[in-house]
C-alpha positions in Angstrom: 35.2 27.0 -17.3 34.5 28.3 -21.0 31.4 30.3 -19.1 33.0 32.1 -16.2 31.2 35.3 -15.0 33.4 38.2 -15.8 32.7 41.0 -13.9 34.1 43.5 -15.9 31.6 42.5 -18.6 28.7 42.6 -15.4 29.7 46.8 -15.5 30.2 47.5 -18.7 26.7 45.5 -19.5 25.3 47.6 -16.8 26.3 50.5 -18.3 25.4 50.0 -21.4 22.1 49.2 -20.3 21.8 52.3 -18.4 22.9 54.6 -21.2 20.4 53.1 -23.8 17.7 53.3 -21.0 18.3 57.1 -20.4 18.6 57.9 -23.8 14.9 56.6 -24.2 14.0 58.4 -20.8 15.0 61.8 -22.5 13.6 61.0 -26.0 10.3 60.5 -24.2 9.1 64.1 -24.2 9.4 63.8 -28.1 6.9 61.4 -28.9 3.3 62.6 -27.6 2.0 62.7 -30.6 1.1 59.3 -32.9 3.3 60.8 -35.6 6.1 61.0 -32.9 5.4 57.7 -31.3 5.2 55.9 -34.6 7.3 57.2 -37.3 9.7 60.0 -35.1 7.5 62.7 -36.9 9.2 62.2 -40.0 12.3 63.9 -38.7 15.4 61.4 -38.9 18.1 62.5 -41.0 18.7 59.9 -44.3 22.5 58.9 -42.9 21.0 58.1 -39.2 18.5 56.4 -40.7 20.4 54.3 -43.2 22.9 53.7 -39.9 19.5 52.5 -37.7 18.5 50.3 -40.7 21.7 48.3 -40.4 20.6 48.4 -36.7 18.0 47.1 -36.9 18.5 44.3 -39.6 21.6 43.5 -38.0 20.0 41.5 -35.3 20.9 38.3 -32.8 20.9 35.9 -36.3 22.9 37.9 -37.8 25.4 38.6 -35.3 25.2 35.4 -32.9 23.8 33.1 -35.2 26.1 33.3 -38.7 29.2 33.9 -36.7 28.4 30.8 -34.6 27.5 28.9 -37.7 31.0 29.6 -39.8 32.6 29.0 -36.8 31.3 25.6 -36.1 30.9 24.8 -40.3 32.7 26.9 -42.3 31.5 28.9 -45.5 28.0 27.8 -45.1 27.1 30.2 -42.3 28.5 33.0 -44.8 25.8 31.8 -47.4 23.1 33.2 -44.3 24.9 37.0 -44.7 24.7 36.4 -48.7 21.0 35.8 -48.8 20.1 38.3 -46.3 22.3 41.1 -48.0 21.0 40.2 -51.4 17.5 41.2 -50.0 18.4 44.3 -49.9 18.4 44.8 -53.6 14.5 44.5 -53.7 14.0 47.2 -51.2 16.4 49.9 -52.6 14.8 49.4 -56.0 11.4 48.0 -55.8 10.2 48.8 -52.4 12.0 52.5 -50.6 10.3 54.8 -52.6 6.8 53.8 -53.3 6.6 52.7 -50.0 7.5 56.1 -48.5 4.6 57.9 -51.0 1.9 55.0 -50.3 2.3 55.2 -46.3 2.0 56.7 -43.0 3.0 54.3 -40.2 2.5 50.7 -41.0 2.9 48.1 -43.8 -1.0 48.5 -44.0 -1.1 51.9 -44.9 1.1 51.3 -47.9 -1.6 48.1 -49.3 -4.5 50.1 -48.3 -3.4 53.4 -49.5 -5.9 53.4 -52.5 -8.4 50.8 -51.2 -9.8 52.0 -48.0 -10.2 48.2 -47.2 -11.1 46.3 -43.5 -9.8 43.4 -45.2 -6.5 44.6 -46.1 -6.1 46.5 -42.7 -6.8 43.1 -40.7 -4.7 40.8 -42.8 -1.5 43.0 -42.8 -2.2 43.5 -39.0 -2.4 39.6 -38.7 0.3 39.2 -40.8 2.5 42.3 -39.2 2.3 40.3 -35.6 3.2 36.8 -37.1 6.1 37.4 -38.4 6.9 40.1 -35.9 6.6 37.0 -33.3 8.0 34.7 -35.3 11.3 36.9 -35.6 11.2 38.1 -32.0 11.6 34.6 -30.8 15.4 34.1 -32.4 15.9 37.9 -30.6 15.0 36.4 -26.8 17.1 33.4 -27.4 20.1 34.9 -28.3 19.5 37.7 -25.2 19.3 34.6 -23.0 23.0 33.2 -24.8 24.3 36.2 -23.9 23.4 37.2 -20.5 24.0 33.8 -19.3 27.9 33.7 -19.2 28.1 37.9 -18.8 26.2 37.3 -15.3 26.1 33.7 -14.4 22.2 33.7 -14.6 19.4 30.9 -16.1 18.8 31.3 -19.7 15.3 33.0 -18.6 16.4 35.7 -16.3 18.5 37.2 -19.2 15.8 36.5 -21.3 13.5 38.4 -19.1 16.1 41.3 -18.2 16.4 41.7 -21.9 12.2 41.8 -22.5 11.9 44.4 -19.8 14.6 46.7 -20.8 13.0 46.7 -24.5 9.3 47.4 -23.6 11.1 50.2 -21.6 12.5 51.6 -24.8 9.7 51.6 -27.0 6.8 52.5 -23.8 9.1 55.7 -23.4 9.5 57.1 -26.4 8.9 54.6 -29.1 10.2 55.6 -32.7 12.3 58.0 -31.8 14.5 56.4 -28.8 14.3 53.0 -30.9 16.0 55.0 -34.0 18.9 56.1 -31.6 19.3 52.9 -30.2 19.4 51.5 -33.3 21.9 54.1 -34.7 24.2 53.8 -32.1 24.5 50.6 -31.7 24.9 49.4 -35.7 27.7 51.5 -35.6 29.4 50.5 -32.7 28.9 47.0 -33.7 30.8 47.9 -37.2 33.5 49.4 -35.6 34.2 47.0 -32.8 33.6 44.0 -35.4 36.4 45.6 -37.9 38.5 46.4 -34.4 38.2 42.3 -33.6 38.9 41.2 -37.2 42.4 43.3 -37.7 43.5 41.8 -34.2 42.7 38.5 -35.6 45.0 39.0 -38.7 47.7 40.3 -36.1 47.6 37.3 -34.2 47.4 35.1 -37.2 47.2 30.9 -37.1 47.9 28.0 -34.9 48.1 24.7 -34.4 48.4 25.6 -30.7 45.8 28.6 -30.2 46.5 30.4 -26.6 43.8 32.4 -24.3 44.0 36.0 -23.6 46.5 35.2 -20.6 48.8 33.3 -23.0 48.1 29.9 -21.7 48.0 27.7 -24.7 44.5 25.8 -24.9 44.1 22.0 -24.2 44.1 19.6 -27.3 41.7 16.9 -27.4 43.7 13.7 -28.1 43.4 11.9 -31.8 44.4 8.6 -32.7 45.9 6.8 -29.8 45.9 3.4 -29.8 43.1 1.6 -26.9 45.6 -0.2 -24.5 47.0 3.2 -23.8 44.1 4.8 -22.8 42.6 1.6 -20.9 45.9 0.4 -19.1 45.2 1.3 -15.2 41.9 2.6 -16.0 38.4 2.6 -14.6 36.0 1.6 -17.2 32.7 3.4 -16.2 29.9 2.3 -16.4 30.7 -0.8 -14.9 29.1 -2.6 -18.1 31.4 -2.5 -20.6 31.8 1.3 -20.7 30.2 1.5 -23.7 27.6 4.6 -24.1 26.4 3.1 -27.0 29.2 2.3 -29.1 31.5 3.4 -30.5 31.8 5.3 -27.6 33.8 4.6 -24.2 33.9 6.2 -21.2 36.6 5.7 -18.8 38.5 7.2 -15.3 42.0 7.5 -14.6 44.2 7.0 -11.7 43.5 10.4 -10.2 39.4 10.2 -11.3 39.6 12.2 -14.2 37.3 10.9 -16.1 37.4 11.2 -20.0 35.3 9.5 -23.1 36.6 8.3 -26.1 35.5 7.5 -29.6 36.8 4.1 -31.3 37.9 4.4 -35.0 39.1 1.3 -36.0 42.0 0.1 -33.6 42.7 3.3 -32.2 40.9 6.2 -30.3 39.9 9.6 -29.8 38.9 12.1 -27.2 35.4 12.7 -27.2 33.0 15.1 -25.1 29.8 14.2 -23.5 27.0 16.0 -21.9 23.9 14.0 -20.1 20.4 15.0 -19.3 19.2 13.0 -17.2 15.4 12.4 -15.8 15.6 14.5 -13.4 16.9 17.5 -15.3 20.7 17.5 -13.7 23.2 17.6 -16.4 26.5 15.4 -16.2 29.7 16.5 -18.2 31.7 13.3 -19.4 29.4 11.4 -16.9 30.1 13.6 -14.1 28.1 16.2 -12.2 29.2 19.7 -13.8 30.8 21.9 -11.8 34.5 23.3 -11.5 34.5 21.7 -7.9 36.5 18.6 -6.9 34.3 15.6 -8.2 32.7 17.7 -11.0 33.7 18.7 -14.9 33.0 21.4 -17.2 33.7 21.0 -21.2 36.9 21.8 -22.3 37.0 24.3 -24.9 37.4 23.7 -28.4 38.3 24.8 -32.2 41.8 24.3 -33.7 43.7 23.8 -36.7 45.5 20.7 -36.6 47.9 20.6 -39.9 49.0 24.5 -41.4 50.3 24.6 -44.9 54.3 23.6 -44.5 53.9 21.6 -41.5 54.4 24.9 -39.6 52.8 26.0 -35.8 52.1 29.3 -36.7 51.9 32.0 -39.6 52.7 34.7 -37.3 50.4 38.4 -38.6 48.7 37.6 -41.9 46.7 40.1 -44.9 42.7 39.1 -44.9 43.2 37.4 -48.9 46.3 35.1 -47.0 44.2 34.3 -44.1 41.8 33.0 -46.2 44.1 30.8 -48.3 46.0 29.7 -45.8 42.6 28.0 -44.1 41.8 26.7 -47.2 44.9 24.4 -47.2 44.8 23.5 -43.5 43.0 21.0 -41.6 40.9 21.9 -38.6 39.2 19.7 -36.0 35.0 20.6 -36.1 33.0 18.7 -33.8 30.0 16.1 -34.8 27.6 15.1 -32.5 25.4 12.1 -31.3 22.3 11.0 -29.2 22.4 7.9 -27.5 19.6 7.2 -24.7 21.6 5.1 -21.8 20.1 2.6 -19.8 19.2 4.6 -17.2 17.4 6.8 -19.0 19.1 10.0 -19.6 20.2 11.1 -23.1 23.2 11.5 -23.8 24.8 14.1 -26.6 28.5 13.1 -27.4 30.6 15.6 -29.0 33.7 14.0 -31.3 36.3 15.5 -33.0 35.8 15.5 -37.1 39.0 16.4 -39.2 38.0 18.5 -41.6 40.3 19.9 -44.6 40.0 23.7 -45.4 38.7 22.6 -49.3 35.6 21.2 -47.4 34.4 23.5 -44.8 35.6 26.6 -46.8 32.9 25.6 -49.7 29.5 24.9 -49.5 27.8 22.0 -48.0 29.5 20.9 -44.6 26.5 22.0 -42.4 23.6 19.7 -42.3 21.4 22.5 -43.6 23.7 23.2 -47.0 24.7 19.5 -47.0 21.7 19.5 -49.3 23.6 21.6 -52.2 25.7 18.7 -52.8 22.6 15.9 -52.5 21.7 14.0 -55.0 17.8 14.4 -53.9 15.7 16.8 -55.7 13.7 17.7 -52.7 17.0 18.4 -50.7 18.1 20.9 -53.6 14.8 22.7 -53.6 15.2 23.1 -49.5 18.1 25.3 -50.1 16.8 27.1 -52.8 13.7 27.5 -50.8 16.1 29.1 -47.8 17.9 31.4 -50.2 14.4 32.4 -51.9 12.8 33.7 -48.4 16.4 35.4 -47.5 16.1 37.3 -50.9 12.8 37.9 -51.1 12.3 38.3 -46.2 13.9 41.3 -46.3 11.8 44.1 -48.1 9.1 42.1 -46.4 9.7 43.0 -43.0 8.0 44.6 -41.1 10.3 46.4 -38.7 12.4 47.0 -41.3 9.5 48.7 -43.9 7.8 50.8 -41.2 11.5 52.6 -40.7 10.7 54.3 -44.4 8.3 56.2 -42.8 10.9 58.4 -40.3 12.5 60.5 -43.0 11.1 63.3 -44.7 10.5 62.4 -48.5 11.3 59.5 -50.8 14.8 60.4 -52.2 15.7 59.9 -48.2 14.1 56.7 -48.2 16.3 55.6 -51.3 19.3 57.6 -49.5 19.0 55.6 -46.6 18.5 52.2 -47.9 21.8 53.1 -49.8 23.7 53.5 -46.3 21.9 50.6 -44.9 23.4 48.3 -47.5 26.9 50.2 -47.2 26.7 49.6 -43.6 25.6 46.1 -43.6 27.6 44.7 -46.6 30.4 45.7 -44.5 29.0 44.1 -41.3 29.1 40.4 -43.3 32.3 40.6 -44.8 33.5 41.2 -41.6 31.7 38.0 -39.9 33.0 35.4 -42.3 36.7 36.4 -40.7 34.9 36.5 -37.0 33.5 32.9 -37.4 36.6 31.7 -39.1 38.7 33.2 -36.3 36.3 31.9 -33.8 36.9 28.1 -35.4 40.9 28.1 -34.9 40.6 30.1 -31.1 41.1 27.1 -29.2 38.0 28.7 -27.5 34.5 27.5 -28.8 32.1 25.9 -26.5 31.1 22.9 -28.5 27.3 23.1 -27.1 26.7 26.5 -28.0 27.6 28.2 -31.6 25.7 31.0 -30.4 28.4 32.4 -28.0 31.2 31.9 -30.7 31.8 35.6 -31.5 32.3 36.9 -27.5 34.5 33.3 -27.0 36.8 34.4 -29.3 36.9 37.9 -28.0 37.5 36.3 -24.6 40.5 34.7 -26.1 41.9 38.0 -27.0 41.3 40.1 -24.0 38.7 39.8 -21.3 37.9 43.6 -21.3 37.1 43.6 -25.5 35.0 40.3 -24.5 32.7 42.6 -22.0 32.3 45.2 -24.7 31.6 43.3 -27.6 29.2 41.0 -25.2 27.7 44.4 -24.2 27.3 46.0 -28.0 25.7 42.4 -29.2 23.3 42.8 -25.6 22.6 46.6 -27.6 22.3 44.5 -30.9 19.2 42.4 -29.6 18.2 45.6 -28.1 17.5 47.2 -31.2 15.9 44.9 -32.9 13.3 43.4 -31.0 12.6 47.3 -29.9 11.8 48.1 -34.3 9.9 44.7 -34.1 8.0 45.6 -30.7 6.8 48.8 -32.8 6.0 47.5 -35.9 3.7 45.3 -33.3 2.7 47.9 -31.5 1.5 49.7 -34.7 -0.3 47.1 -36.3 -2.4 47.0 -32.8 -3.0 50.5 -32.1 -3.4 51.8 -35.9 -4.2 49.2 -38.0 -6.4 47.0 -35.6 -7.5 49.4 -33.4 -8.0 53.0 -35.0 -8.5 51.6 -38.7 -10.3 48.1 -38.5 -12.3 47.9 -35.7 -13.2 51.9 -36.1 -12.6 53.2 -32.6 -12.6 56.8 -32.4 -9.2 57.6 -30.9 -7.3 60.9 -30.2 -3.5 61.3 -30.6 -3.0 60.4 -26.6 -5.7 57.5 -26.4 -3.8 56.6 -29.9 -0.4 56.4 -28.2 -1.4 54.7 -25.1 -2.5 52.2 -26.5 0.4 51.1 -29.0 2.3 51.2 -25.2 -0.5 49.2 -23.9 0.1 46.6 -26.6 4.2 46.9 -26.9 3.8 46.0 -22.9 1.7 42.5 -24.1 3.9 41.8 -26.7 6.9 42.1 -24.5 5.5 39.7 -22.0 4.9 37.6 -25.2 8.6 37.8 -26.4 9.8 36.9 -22.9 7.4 33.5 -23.1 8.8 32.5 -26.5 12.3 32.9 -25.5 12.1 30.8 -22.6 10.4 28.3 -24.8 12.9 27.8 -27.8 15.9 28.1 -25.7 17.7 25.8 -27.1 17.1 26.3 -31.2 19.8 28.0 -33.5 18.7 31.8 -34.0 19.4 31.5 -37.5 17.3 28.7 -38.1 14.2 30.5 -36.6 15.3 33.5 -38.7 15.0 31.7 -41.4 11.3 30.7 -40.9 10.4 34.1 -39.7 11.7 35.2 -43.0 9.9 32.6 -45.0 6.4 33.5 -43.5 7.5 37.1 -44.3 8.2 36.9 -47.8 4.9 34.6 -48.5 2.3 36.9 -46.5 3.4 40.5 -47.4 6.1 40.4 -50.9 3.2 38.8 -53.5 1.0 42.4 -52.3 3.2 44.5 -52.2 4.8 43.9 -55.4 2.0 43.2 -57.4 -0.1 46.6 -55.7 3.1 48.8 -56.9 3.3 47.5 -60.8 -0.2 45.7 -61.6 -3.4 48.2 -62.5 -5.9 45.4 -62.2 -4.8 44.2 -58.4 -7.6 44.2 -56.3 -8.3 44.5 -52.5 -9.8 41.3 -52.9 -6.7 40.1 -54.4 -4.6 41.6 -51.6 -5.9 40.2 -48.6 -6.4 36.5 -50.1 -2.6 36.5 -50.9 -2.1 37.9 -47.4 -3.7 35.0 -46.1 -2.7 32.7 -48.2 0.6 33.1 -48.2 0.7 33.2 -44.4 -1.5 30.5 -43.6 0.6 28.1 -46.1 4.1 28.6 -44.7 3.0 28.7 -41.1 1.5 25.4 -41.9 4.1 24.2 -43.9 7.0 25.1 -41.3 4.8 23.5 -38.0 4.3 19.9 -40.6 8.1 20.2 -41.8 10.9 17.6 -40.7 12.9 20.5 -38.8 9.5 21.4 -36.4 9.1 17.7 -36.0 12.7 17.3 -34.5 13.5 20.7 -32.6 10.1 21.6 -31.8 8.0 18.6 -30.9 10.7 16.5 -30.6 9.3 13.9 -32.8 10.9 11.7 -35.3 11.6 13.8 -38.5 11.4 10.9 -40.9 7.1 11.4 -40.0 6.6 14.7 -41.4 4.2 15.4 -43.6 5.9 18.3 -45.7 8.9 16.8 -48.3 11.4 19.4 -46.9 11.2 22.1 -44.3 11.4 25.6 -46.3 8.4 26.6 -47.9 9.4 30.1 -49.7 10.1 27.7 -53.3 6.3 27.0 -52.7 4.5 29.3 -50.7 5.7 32.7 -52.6 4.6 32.0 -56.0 1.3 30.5 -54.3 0.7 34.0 -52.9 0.9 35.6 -56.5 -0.8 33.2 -58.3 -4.1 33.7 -55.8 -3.0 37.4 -55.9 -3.7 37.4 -59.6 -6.6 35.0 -59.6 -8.5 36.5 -57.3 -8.4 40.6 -58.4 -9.3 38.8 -61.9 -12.3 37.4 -61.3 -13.4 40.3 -58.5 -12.3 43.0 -61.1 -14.5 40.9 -63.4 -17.3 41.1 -61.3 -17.1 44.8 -60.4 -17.4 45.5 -64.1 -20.4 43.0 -64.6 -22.0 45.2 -61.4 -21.3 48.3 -63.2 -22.1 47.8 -66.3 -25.7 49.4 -67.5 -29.1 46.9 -67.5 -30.5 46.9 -70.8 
C-alpha cells in the first residue's frame, strides 16, 4: 500500500509533538503581560526573527502544496514559489519599516496610528479574521494529508490532533512559544529539504525508479494491443465492461482485476477509484483493502524514455538534472469522472506521456494552461493569481504582526532580509523535490499533497518519519502566527479598542486565549470541511482577499497626505467584500465547493486580485477626496 502506517514515523511524530508542546509549556511564564502575549515584548533577536518569518510563511501550501503540484505538473507549481517570493519585495521595501514605527500589535494599529478611528479598528479586525480563516483552512487540510498515512487515522482525527496541539501553543505562551516554533522549525525544514535534494542528485534518473528497500516499482502497461489483454479475461461489468468509454475494466485468471484505457487499437493501464452511494470506495472496482479480494492503487511517477535511450544517469549536478528532464519523457496522470449506472462516480486515473519541453515550461496544469489560451479572460486569471501572490504577502496578517517582536525598525528591515534569504532558498530547493517526487516511482495518483514524504519514503523510511514530522512542525507554525494574528484582532482591536471595554493586562490576555480557543475549534471545522481541495488553491484565494482588503490602505496611508480614515475603511471593505464575492461566484467555487457545474458561474474567471486591488485604491482615493473635501468645507470660517 502507498499509505502504510510507519511506526517509526508514529515516534518521531510523537516526539516532535512533545518537544514543540514543552517548549510552549516553559515559554509560558514569559508572556503575562499583553506586550508578551502579543508581540514577545519586543525582544526577538532580528536573525531569529528573519528565521521565524520563513517559518511562518513557509506553510502547508508551500511545502505540501507546490511540491505536490511540480510533481504531478511540472514547472507550473514552481511559478506558486515565484509569486509568493516575489512578495517579498513589497514588504522589505515598502512595508518593514513604517510598519514597525506605525504599530504596536496588530495590522490595526499601523492604519489607525494617526486616526484614532472605530472604523478602521473594526474593518482591519474583520478583515484580520477573514483572511486569517481563509488561510487557516489550506493549514488543517494539509495537517489532515499528513497525519493520515503517519498514523493510519481519518482525515479529521489528524485534523483535530493538529487544531488542539496549536491552540496549546499559542493559549500557553502566545508570541513568544509561536516565535520558537517557528524558528525551529523553518530551519529544520531548510536543512532537511537541502539533505533530500543532494540524495536525489546521488541517486540520479530512471526509467525503472526503485523503493527504499531496492525493489524496483511496478510500471503501468502502455500500448498493448486489446486481444492481449481480453484473451481469458473476465469483462466486468457484465455489460460490456465499459465505465464509460474509452474505458474497460476487466479480471484475469487469478481475479486480479485491472482497467484499461483504449487509444485507437491498442491499450493502456488505467487506475480507478469509485465512490459509491453509500460512501465505500472501490479501487479498480474492488473493495480497497490489502486483503485477499481487495486492491489499493499502485503507485506511480516515472520517466519512460532518458536522453540516449539509457535506464539510468547514475549521480547527476542540479543544472544536469534539470536538462536531462527536459529531454525525457515522463508518464503524468490525467483524470476523468464518469457516473456508472449504479450510481457511484467514478474518477479514472490514465497514464499521459508527457515530454520534458512541456511540463518543464509553463502551462501543463489546468490552472497555467491559461498562459498559453487564446482567451483574454483565461490570460487575465493568471495574471490575476500572480497579482495577489505579489501583492498577499506584505498583506498578511500573521506575517505583518511578526514586525512588531523586534526592538526597532532597522531589525524589522534586518529580518525581512533573512526571511527572504531563508525562503528563496526554501523554493529553489522544492522545484528539485517535486521534480524528484515525479520520476520516484512513488506518487499516489489521488493525492499531490503527500508527494514530498512519498518520495522521502522511497529513499529511506526513517528520513520519511522525519521529514513527515518537520512538515507536521511546518503546519504547526503557521496556523499558531495565524491563530494570533486572530487572537489579536479579537482581544485588541475588537475588544479593548472598538467596543471600548476597559481591560487590564491579564483580562487583556485571557481573552486573546479565550478567542485563540474559538478560533481553533473553528480551524478544526474548516478542515474537515475542504478535505479534499488542493492547499495551494485555497492559498491562493486567501491571498487574493488579502491583498484587496489590507494592501490599497496600507500603501496609500504610508505615501498619500490626503488619505483619509474615511478612505481607509471603505477600501477595507470594499476590497474584502468584492473578492469574497467574487471567489464564492467564480467557476472554481462552483466546482470544488458547491459542486455545481462551472460553466454557470457568474464571475468570467475565478481570480479576482486583476479586479478587486485597483478597486480597493480607486474607492481608497475617492472617498478621502471628497471626505477631506468636506472636512475643509466644515472648517472653513462662516462669513
Amino acid at each position: 500500500m502507498i499509505h502504510e502506517t510507519s511506526w517509526i514515523a508514529v515516534l518521531v511524530f510523537l516526539f516532535f509533538a512533545g518537544a514543540v508542546l514543552a517548549i510552549s509549556f516553559y515559554l509560558g511564564s514569559k508572556a503575562k503581560s499583553a506586550s508578551g502575549y502579543f508581540a514577545a515584548g519586543g525582544g526577538i533577536h532580528w536573525a531569529v526573527n528573519g528565521v521565524a518569518f520563513a517559518g511562518d510563511y513557509l506553510s502547508a501550501a508551500s511545502f505540501l502544496g507546490i511540491c505536490g503540484m511540480i510533481a504531478f505538473y511540472g514547472y507550473d507549481g514552481f511559478l506558486y514559489s515565484i509569486g509568493y517570493l516575489a512578495g517579498w519585495i513589497v514588504a522589505l521595501f515598502i512595508i518593514a519599516e513604517p510598519l514597525k514605527r506605525l504599530g504596536r500589535y496588530t495590522f490595526a494599529d499601523a492604519l489607525d496610528n494617526k486616526f484614532n478611528s472605530r472604523g478602521i479598528k473594526l474593518a482591519a479586525a474583520i478583515s484580520t479574521l477573514v483572511v486569517s480563516c481563509f488561510y487557516l483552512i489550506p493549514q488543517m487540510v494539509g495537517a489532515g494529508a499528513l497525519v493520515q498515512p503517519l498514523l493510519g487515522f481519518p482525515h479529521y482525527v489528524g485534523v483535530i490532533v493538529v487544531g488542539m496541539v496549536v491552540t496549546l501553543i499559542v493559549t500557553t505562551a502566545g508570541m513568544v512559544s509561536t516565535t520558537w516554533v517557528q524558528f525551529i522549525k523553518g530551519t529544520m525544514l531548510v536543512l532537511l529539504c537541502a539533505f533530500i535534494t543532494v540524495l536525489i542528485f546521488f541517486r540520479g534518473v530512471s526509467t525503472k525508479p526503485t523503493d527504499s528497500a531496492g525493489r524496483e516499482a511496478r510500471i503501468m502497461k502502455r500500448d498493448v494491443p486489446v486481444a492481449e489483454v481480453t484473451t481469458g479475461a473476465t469483462i466486468l461489468p457484465e455489460e460490456g465492461g465499459w465505465i464509460g468509454k474509452p474505458y474497460l475494466r476487466v479480471k484475469n485468471e487469478t481475479g486480479e482485476v485491472s482497467v484499461w484505457r483504449k487509444e485507437g487499437d491498442r491499450l493502456s493501464e488505467a487506475q480507478t477509484v469509485t465512490v459509491l452511494r453509500d460512501g465505500r470506495k472501490l479501487v479498480n472496482g474492488l473493495p480497497r483493502g490489502k486483503n485477499a479480494g481487495e486492491a489499493d492503487l499502485a503507485p506511480v511517477g516515472y520517466v519512460s524514455r532518458l536522453p540516449g535511450g539509457v535506464e539510468k544517469t547514475g549521480p547527476i549536478g542540479p543544472f544536469g538534472f534539470l536538462r536531462t528532464l527536459q529531454d525525457s519523457e515522463v508518464i503524468l496522470w490525467n483524470s476523468d469522472r464518469i457516473t456508472e449506472s449504479n450510481g457511484g462516480v467514478t474518477t479514472v486515473y490514465y497514464q499521459n506521456p508527457t515530454p520534458g519541453s512541456d511540463f518543464m515550461a509553463p502551462g501543463s496544469s489546468p490552472t497555467f494552461k491559461k498562459v498559453r489560451s487564446a482567451k483574454l479572460f483565461d490570460k487575465l486569471d493568471f495574471l490575476s493569481l500572480m497579482l495577489a501572490l505579489f501583492c498577499g504577502t506584505a498583506s498578511l496578517p500573521h506575517i505583518l504582526i511578526r514586525y512588531y517582536t523586534v526592538k526597532d525598525q532597522l531589525s524589522a528591515r534586518k529580518s525581512t532580509v533573512v526571511g527572504i534569504a531563508a525562503i528563496g532558498c526554501f523554493y529553489v530547493l522544492t522545484l528539485f523535490l517535486g521534480l524528484g517526487a515525479m520520476t520516484s516511482g512513488n506518487l499516489d495518483v489521488t493525492d499531490s499533497n503527500m508527494s514530498a514524504p512519498l518520495l522521502a519514503r522511497s529513499i529511506n523510511e526513517f528520513l520519511f518519519a522525519v521529514l513527515s514530522a518537520v512538515a507536521f512542525t511546518t503546519v504547526l507554525g503557521t496556523v499558531s502566527g495565524l491563530i494570533m494574528a486572530a487572537s489579536g484582532a479579537v482581544a485588541h482591536d475588537l475588544m479593548t479598542n472598538f467596543l471600548k471595554m476597559n481591560l487590564d493586562e491579564f483580562q487583556k490576555v485571557r481573552a486573546a486565549k479565550i478567542a485563540a480557543l474559538c478560533v481553533g475549534l473553528l480551524a478544526i471545522g474548516l478542515g474537515i470541511l475542504f478535505a479534499r481541495m488542493n492547499v495551494n488553491f485555497l492559498v491562493g484565494w486567501a491571498f487574493n482577499i488579502a491583498a484587496s482588503a489590507n494592501l490599497p490602505a496600507l500603501v496609500m496611508l504610508l505615501f498619500w497626505k490626503r488619505t483619509t480614515k474615511q478612505g481607509i475603511t471603505a477600501a477595507i471593505i470594499v476590497g474584502m467584500v468584492s473578492s469574497l464575492a467574487w471567489i464564492l461566484l467564480s467557476a472554481q467555487a462552483y466546482k470544488d465547493v458547491y459542486g455545481l457545474d462551472p460553466a454557470r458561474a457568474i464571475v468570467p474567471f475565478s481570480q479576482p486580485a486583476i479586479i478587486t486591488i485597483p478597486l480597493g485604491f480607486l474607492v481608497l482615493i475617492l472617498v478621502s477626496v471628497l471626505t477631506s473635501r468636506q472636512a475643509t468645507v466644515r472648517t472653513e470660517p462662516q462669513g
